[in-house]
N, C-alpha and C positions, 0 to 999 in steps of 0.2 A: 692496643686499639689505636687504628689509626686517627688523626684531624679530623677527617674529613665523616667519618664516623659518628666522634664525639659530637660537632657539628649537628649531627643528622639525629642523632638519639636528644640531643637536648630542644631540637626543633621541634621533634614529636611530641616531648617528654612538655614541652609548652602549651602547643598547640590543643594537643589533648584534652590540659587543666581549662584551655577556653569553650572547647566546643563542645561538653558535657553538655545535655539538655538542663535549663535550667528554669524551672518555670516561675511565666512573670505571673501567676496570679493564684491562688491558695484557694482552699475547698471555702472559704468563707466569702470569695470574690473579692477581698482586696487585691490592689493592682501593682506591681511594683515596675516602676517606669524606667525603662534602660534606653538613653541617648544614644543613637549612634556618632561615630565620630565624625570629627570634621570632613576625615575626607571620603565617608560614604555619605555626608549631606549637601556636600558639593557636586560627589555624582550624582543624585538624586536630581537634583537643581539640573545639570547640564542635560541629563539626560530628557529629563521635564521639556526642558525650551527647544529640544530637537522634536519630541513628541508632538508641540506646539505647532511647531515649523512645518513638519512632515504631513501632519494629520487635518483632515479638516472639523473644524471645531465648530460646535451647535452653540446658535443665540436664540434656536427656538425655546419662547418661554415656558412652555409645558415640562420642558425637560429642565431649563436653566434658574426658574424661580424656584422647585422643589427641592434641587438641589441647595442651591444659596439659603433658604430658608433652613433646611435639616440642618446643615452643617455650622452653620451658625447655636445654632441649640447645642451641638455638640462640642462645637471649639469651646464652651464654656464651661464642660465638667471636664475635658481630656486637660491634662497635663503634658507637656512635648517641648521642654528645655528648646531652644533655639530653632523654632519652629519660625516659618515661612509658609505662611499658610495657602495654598491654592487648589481651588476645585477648580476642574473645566470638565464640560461635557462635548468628549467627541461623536462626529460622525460616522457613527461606526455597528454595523447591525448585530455582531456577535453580544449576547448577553452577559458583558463581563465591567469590570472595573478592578483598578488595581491604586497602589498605593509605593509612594516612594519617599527615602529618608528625607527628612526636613519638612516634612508637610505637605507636600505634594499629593495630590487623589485627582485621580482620572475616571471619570463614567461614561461608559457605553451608551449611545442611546438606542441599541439594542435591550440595554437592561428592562425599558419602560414596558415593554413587550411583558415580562414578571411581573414586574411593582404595579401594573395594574394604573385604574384610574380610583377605587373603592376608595371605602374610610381606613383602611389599611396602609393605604398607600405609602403617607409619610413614615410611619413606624416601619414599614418593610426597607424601605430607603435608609431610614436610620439604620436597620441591623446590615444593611448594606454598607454602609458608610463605615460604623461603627467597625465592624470585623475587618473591613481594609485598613485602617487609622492605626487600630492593633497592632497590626505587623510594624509598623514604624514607631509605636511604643514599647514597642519587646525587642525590637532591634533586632527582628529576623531573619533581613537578609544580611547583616551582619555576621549572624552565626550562622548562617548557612556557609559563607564564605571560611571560615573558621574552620568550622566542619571537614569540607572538601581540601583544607589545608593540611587538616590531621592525616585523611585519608592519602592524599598525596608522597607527605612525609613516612606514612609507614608504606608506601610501595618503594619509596627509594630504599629503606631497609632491606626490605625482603630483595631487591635486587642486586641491591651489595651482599646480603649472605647469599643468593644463590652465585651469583659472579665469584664471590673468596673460597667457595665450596666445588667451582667447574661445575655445574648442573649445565647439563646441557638443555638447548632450546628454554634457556627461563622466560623468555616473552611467553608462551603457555603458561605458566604458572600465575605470570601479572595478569595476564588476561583474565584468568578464573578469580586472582583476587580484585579486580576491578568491577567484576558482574557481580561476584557475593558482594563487596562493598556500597555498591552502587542498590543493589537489591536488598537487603539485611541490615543495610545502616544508614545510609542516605536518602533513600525512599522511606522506610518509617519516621527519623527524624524530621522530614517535610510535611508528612501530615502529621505529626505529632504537633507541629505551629500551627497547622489549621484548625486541627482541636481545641487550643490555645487562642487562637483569636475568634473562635465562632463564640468560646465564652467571656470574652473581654469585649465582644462586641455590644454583649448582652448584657454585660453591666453598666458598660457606656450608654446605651442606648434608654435604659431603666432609670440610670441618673438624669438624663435628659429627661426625662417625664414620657418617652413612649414604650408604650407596652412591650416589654421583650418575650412574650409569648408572637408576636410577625418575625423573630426570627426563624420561628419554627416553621409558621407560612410559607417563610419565605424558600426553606431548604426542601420544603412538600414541592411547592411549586416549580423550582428547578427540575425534582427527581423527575414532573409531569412533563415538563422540557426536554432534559434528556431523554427520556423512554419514545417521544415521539420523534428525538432526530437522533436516532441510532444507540442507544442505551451509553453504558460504560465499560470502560474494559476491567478484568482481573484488578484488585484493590492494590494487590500487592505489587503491581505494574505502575502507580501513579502516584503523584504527589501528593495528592488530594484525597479524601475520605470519600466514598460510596455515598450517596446523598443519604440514605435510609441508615447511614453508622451515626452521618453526622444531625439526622433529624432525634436515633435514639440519646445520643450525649446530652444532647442540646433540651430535651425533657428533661435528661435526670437532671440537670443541671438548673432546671426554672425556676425549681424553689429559694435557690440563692440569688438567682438573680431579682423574682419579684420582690425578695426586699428591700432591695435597692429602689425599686420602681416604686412601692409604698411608702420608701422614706421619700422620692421626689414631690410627694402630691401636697 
């Protein structure tokens, strides 16, 4: 067996033991809190102040006081090892908000368009908040990276044994193993995270004192979203869960979460 081999087999043979799905939160809803490292909190940070840079950023207060106030409720039950905390609400009409390592949370002020003006509001925004924040306590896009490393590592295998073996034309064969990879392993462990922070948002959310039954709201109101600007495609084509998978999880799931929400009161 040649170096370069051994090399390759003990890369996988690592990578592997990291990108096991590992989940941060137990049928009981405790939460087990995984930092990412230095140098995905740094990108996080750099990436954040080009976001800044690039994007134009809302001081409208409808959008920027409801922010500021939820998240504040919430920075007080999350736990986030060397956090740098920063919301900012961009100018931006798509319904989305995302989150990045070190504390970093970005909102749409397309999102407002969902979250309504109601008595709901704040709670929807929580489970908004809550479920991005997740991702950066479970260190998600950590292992995603991780993940794509494994996958990586076993395509240089298969193309070392088809190369030591004469196969001819093997880029056909990486090809097909790059779409089953990509389709079969990498696409289910992505929404596998999103199932994973829709219920850690909901415990978040419930510890802060708002009702984690607006996260269900909130994923009805999406599905009425997308249905009128062009639905979604095949489940098994995206990242993300089907809204009507993630409104059923998110049920079975409320009875754990509302006791969190009845121990806040």
């Amino acid at each position: 067996m040649t170096r370069s081999l051994l090399i390759l087999l003990a890369l996988f043979s690592l990578t592997l033991q990291s990108c096991v799905f590992r989940p941060a939160i137990d049928e009981q809803g405790n939460i087990t809190v995984r930092t990412a490292n230095k140098l995905m909190r740094s990108h996080g940070a750099r990436q954040f102040k080009k976001m800044k840079r690039d994007k134009a950023i809302s001081s409208d207060p409808r959008f920027t006081e409801p922010v500021a106030r939820v998240a504040e409720r919430l920075k007080q039950v999350i736990t986030l090892p060397h956090a740098e905390w920063d919301f900012v609400v961009f100018e931006d009409l798509s319904p989305n908000a995302f989150a990045l390592p070190g504390g970093k949370v970005g909102v749409n002020t397309g999102l407002f368009q969902i979250i309504g003006d109601d008595k709901q509001a704040d709670a929807i925004l929580a489970a908004i908040l809550g479920h991005e924040i997740s991702h950066t306590t479970a260190a998600h896009a950590q292992q995603r990276i991780l993940h794509a490393l494994a996958l990586v590592a076993a395509a240089q295998l298969l193309w070392y044994s088809l190369d030591s073996n004469d196969v001819e034309n093997p880029e056909y064969a990486l090809a097909g193993f790059a779409l089953t990879g990509y389709l079969a392993d990498a696409l289910p462990f992505s929404r596998k995270q999103e199932y994973e922070s829709d219920k850690m948002g909901a415990v978040y959310m419930a510890q802060a004192g708002y009702d984690p039954r607006a996260s269900v709201e909130l994923w009805k109101r999406l599905r009425d979203y997308h249905r009128i600007n062009g639905g979604q495609h095949p489940e098994f084509l995206r990242t993300h869960p089907h809204d009507d998978s993630r409104i059923e999880a998110l049920q079975a799931f409320m009875p754990v979460a509302l006791r969190f929400y009845e121990s806040s009161k």
